[in-house]
C-alpha positions as CSV (number, residue, x, y, z in Angstrom):
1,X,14.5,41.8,-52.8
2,X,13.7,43.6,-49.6
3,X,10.8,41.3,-48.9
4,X,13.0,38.1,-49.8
5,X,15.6,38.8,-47.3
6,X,12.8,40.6,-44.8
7,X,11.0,36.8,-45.5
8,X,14.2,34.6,-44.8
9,X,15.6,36.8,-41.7
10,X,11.7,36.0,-40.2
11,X,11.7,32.4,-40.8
12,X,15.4,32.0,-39.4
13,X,14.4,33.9,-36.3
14,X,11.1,31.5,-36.0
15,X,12.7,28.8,-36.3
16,X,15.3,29.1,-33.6
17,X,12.5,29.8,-30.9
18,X,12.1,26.8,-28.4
19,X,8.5,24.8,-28.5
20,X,7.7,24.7,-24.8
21,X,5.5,21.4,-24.1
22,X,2.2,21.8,-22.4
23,X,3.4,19.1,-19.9
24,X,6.6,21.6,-18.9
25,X,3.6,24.5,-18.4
26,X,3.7,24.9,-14.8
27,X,0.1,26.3,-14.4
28,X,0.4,27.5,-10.6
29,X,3.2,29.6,-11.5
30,X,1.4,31.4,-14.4
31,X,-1.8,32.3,-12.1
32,X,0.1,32.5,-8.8
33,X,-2.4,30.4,-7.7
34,X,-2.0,26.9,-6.1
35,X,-3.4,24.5,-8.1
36,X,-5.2,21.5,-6.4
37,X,-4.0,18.3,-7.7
38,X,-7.0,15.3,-6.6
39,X,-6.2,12.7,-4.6
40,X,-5.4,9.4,-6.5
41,X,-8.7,7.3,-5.1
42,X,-6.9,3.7,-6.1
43,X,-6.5,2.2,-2.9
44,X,-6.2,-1.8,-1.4
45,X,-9.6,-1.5,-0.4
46,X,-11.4,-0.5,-3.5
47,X,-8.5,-1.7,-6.2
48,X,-7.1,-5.2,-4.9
49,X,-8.7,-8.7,-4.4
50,X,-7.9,-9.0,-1.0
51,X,-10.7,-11.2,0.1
52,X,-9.1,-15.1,0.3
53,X,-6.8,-16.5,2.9
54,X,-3.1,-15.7,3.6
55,X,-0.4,-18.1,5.5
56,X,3.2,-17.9,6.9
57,X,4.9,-18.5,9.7
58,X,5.7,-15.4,11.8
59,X,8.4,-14.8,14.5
60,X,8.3,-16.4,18.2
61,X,10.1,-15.1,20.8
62,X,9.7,-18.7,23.1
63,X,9.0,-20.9,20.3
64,X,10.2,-21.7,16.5
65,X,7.3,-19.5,14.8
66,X,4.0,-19.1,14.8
67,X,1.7,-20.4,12.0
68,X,-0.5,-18.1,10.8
69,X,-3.8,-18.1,9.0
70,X,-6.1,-15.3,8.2
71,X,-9.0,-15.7,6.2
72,X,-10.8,-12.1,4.7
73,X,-14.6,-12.2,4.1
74,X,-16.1,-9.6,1.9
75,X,-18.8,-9.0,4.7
76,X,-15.9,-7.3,6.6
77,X,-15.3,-10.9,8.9
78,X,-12.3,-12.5,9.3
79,X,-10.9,-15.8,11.1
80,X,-7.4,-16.1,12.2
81,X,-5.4,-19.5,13.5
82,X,-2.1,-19.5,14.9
83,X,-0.4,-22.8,15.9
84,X,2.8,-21.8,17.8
85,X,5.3,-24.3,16.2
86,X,7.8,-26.0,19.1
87,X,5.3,-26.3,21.9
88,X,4.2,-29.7,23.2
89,X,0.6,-30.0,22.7
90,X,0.5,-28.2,18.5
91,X,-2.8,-26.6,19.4
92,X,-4.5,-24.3,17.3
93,X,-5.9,-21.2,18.3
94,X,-8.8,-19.6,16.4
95,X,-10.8,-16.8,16.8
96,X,-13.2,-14.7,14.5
97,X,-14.6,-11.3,14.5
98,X,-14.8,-8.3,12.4
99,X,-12.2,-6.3,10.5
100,X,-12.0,-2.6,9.9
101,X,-10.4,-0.5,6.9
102,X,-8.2,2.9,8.4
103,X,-9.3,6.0,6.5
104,X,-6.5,5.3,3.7
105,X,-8.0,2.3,2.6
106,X,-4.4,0.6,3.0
107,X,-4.5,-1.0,6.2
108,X,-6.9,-3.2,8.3
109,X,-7.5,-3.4,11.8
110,X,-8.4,-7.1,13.2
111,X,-10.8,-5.4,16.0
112,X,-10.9,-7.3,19.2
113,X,-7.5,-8.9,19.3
114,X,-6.0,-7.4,22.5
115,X,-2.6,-7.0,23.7
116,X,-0.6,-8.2,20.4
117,X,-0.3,-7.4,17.0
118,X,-3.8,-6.4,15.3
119,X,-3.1,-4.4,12.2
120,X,-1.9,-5.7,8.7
121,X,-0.9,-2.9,5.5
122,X,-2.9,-5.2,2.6
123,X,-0.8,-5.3,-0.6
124,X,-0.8,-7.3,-3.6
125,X,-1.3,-11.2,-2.7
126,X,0.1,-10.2,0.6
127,X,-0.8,-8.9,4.4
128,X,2.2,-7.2,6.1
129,X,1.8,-7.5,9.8
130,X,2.7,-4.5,11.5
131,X,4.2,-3.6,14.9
132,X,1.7,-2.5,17.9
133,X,2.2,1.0,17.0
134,X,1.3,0.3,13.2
135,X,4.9,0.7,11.9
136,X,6.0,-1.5,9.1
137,X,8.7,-4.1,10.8
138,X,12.0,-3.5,9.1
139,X,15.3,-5.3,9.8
140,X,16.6,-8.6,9.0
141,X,13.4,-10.4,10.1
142,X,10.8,-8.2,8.2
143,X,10.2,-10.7,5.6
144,X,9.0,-13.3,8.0
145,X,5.5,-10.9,9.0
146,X,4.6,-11.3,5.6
147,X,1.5,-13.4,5.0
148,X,1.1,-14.5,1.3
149,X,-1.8,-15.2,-0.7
């Protein structure tokens, strides 16, 4: 009878202990030790099609907008037009050279384009013109420096 009640009192007190998941294990705490999580190497560069052209028209301070075009070559080239929408003679304005990926693999630099805007972040479908500082462009008008695919 002893073992009975010595077998039921173990099973009650077994099954009232918590399972802990392996996923709620927090390893650095049981060694002390930091534990070095990899860097996730998915990027635009390496996981997106971003070769192709993108369009929209962007803000103008002296004109309705500017019509964009940028075409992405897979030999790291690019060609972009702008047509500044409101002027007189609607000319377009082209110019080619060679683009550069920043060390995140996020954004690209249009190298050679001087005193305006020259990077783009590269999403999905999408190039986000940035500031001339590299900043994303927030506000009401943010959605107008985005180029689509």
């Amino acid at each position: 009878m002893k073992i009975v009640l010595l077998l039921c009192a173990s099973l009650l007190f077994l099954s009232c202990k918590k399972e802990v998941k392996q996923s709620e294990i927090n390893t650095d705490k049981i060694a002390n030790v930091p534990v070095k999580v990899p860097a996730d190497s998915h990027n635009s560069q390496n996981s997106l099609d971003w070769q192709g052209t993108y369009k929209g028209v962007t803000p103008c301070a002296d004109c309705e907008g500017i019509e964009t075009e940028i075409v992405l070559n897979a030999d790291l080239t690019f060609t972009l037009k702008t047509k500044y929408l409101g002027k007189d003679d609607g000319k377009v304005f082209e110019e080619k050279g060679v683009f550069s990926w920043d060390k995140t693999g996020g954004i690209i630099y249009l190298d050679g384009l001087k005193n305006r805007p020259n990077q783009y972040k590269v999403g999905e479908n999408q190039l986000i013109q940035l500031d001339m500082e590299g900043h994303v462009i927030s506000g009401s008008l943010a959605e107008k420096y985005i180029l689509k695919k």
